[in-house]
Residue, then its C-alpha position, 0 to 999 in steps of 0.5 A: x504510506x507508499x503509493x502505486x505507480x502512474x499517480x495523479x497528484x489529482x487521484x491517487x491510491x495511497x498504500x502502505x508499504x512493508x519491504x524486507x532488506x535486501x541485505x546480505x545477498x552473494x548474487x546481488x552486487x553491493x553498493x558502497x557501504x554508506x551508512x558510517x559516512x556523513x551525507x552532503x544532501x541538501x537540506x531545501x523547501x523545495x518542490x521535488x520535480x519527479x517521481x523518482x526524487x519522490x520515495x513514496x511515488x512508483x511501484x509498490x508491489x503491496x496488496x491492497x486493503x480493505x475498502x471501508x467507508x468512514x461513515x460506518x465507523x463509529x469510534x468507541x469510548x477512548x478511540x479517535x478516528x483519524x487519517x494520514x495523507x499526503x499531495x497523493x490525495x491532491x486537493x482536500x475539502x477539510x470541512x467535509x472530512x471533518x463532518x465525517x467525524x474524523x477527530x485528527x489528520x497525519x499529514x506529511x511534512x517532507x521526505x528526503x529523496x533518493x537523490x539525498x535531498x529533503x523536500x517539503x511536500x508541496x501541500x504541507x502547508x495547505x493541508x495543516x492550516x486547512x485542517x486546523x482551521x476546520x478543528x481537525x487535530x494534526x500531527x505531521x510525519x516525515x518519509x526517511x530515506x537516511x543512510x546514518x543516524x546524521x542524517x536522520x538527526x538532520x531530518x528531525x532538525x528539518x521538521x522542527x524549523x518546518x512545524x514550529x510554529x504549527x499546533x501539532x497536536x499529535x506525535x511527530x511520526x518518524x516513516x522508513x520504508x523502501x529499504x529492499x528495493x537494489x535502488x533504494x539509497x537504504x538497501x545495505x543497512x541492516x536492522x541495528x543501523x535502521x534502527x540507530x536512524x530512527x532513535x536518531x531522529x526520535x531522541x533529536x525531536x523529542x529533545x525539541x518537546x515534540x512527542x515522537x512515534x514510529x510508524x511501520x508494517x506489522x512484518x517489518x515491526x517483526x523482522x527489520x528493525x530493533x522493535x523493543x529499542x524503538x518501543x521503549x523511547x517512542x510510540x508505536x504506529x502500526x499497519x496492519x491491514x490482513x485478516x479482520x480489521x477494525x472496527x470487526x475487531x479491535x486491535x491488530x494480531x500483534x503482540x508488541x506495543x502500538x498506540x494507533x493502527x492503519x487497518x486499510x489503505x482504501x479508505x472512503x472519506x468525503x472531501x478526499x476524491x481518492x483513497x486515503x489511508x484509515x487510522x484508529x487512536x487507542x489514546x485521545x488527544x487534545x490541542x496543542x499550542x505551538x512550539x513558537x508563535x511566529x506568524x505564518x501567512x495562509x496558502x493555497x494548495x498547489x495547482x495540480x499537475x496531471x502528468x499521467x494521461x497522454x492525449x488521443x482521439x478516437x473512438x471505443x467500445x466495450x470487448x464485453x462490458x465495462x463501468x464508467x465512474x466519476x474518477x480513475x478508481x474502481x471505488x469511485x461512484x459508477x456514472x454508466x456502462x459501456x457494451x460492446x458496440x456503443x461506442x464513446x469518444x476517448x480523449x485520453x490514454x493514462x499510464x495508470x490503466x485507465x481512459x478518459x471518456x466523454x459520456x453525457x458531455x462529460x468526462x468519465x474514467x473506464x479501465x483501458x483493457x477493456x476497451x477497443x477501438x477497433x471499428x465494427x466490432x464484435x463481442x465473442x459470442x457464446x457457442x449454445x452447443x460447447x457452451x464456451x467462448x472464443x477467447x477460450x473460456x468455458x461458461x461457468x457461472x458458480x460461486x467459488x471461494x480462495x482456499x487460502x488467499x488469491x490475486x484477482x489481476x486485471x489479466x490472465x498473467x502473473x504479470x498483471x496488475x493485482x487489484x484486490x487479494x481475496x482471502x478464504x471464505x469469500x464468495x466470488x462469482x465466476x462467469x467462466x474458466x479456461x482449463x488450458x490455461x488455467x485462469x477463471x474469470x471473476x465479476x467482481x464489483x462490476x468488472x471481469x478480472x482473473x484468478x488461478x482456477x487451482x486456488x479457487x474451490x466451488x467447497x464454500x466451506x472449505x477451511x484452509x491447511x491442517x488444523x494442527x499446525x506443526x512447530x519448528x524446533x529452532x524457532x518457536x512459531x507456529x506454522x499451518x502445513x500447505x503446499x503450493x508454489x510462490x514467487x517474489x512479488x518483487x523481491x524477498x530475503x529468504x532467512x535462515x531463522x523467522x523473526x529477523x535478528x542477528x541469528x536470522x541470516x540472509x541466504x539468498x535473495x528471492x526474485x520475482x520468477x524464481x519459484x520455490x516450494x512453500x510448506x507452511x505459513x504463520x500466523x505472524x506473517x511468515x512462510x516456511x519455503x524449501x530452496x536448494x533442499x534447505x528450509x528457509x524462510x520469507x515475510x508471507x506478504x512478499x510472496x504470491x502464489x504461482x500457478 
């Protein structure tokens, strides 16, 4: 439920983010240990004015899910489709969501800032009635950021004063994430203490009638809290979008107890003009009446207010080619192209990549690097002889698969913006290659994007690792034999044990640049690295491979 950064409250991408705690690191400083002390946040109504008061705006790091359209998910006997949402998604049209089949929605209630003060979010109100109205079953989930079971009970008390008298049909979802950021107000509590926090908040809501659920990432489920205390008093929520998803398979690959699934955070749902995350129920649910039945006037949703684009004006062209859509999504629907020399007014600039356009006498959204507004310009063109580029690049035009995983980025730099991972056995096509540098350009959906040559292998039957997966002998998990190079997309926990608990001991703390050597992977999310000579281990989703 996490969201990535330069967000429009009018299109924006909702991501779930899974985090390892920072907890334990020599090399990090330590903030004031806060979780034995009673925080004196304010408890508001009110809007919050940043994204910096907002923990589920800004940077997420998270790779993103598969892109499924609900109109290809037919609920089996016994499920419920469903989706969760928050201001991110801006405006909806519950009654086309509902025509889509969905049976229920989550919707955000609030959230407590990393300033320690609870916010409603601002289309709450709107987002409940509106879907309830339409026959839409609701349930409602909180973002916590409490540092002591008193302040999580808090935010419990918060929500029921806010919903009660709202029909939440489904559970009241308890949300923590965040935690491994060094600015999270989170980032010294370790499992037990995050784990207090949500029995806190789930026996307090709970002790009000509400049924109670936890919502996490699969690897955080395995390594950062006390799953079987959590499982044993509420619902388990996970999200989990690697590997097959559903409706291809079923259930997620995790063992523990889960009564729905998150399987993307792509999402295509009529009445939502962005991506929205997907949920599957295993269990049906039916309407609720009200905690209380006070009387509670309609609203409208809030004005939105786009604080992404800074205006310009000139004039741009395409450096090679370049899809112009209907929104600042690469899913949304393709209204044009661009080439090189047509030029088009551009009106905007957005910190989110993208353009503002006027294509047809209206406005369209076009990806800003690959754009120019360099006058008279000219397209690279191909040498007949070398058959290269001048930007480097040798023609390729070949199929090439990932053989394991690969980051197809905007540019050619570990410090571009990833916008899919591609995982083995999927066919890409390649246009062309720099052997120097070591990148291979991709059209993938319509755009040129990058990814590491080495990763990539022309074998379209190439099957990833060693079929027999060695053991550790301190833990019992699997590992499939690799060897290649990885970083921190942010930053990760290396551990002296997988799986988390009080054996597991933080060594160091890995950071985005600091390399080091990988020799095996998990089916249950987590590598085997080599650091300083000792074998050590990190949440396989923190990690990317370098070149």
């Amino acid at each position: 439920m996490k969201f990535t950064k330069g967000i429009t409250i009018i299109l924006a991408i909702v991501l779930v983010v899974p985090f390892v705690c920072g907890c334990g690191s020599e090399k990090e400083p330590k903030k004031e240990n806060q979780s034995s002390q009673v925080s004196s946040s304010k408890i508001e109504n009110t809007i919050a004015t940043s994204v910096a008061e907002d923990p589920q705006g800004g940077e997420t790091g998270r790779p993103l899910g598969e892109t499924v359209d609900i109109k290809n998910i037919n609920a089996k006997k016994g499920l419920q489709n469903g989706i969760d949402v928050s201001k991110w998604q801006g405006k909806i049209d519950w009654g086309k969501v509902k025509n889509q089949k969905i049976d229920f929605a989550i919707i955000r209630i609030g959230y407590r800032g990393e300033n320690g003060n609870i916010y409603k979010d601002e289309y709450a109100d709107y987002n409940i009635q509106q879907a309830d109205k339409a026959g839409i079953l609701v349930g409602v989930y909180f973002f916590s950021t409490a540092v002591n079971t008193a302040e999580a009970k808090a935010e419990a008390e918060w929500v029921k004063e806010n919903i009660k008298n709202y029909p939440i049909s489904l559970p009241v979802v308890y949300d923590c994430e965040g935690f491994t950021k060094s600015d999270s107000r989170m980032y010294n509590l370790g499992s037990k203490e995050k784990t207090d926090n949500a029995l806190s908040f789930i026996s307090t809501i709970k002790n009000f009638g509400y049924e109670a659920m936890f919502y996490a990432s699969k690897n955080d489920l395995l390594g950062e809290f006390e799953t079987q205390r959590i499982e044993n008093v509420a619902k388990i929520w996970i999200a989990h979008f690697d590997g097959k998803i559903y409706p291809e398979v079923q259930n997620p690959q995790y063992s523990g107890k889960y009564a729905m699934w998150q399987y993307t955070n792509k999402g295509v749902v009529d009445g939502i003009n962005s991506d929205v995350d997907l949920v599957v129920s295993y269990e049906q649910f039916s309407k609720k009446a009200p905690l209380e039945n006070g009387v509670v006037s309609e609203v409208q949703a809030p004005k939105p207010v786009d604080n992404t684009y800074k205006s310009v004006s000139d004039r741009v062209t395409a450096k090679y080619q370049v899809n112009l859509r209907e929104s600042a999504t690469s899913t949304s629907a393709q209204v044009g192209v661009l080439n090189a020399g047509e030029y088009l007014e551009r009106t905007a600039i957005g910190s989110n990549g993208w353009s503002k356009l006027i294509f047809g006498g209206r406005t369209v959204y076009a990806v800003s690097s690959y754009l120019t507004n360099e006058e008279n310009y000219q397209k690279p063109q191909e040498n007949s002889q070398t058959s290269s580029v001048s930007d480097g690049y040798t023609i390729a035009n070949d199929k090439v698969t990932p053989k394991n995983s690969v980051n197809l980025r905007r540019e050619p730099t570990t410090n571009s913006e990833v916008i899919v991972e591609i995982s083995n056995g999927t066919v890409l096509e390649r246009v062309a290659k720099n052997n120097d540098k070591g990148w291979s350009k991709i059209s993938y959906n319509g755009e040129i994007l990058y990814a590491v040559s080495q990763y990539l292998t022309t074998d379209l039957n190439y099957k990833p690792y060693n079929s027999e997966p060695p053991s550790d002998q301190n833990n019992e998990m699997f590992f499939h034999k690799t060897a290649d190079r990885v970083t921190a997309k942010t930053e990760t926990n290396l551990r002296s044990n997988p799986a988390g608990g009080e054996d597991s001991q933080v060594v160091y703390l890995l950071k985005n640049g600091e390399i080091v050597e990988r020799t095996g992977y998990s089916d249950r999310g987590w590598s085997r690295v080599i650091w300083q000579g000792q074998t050590l281990y990190a949440v396989t989703s923190y990690l990317e491979v370098t070149p």
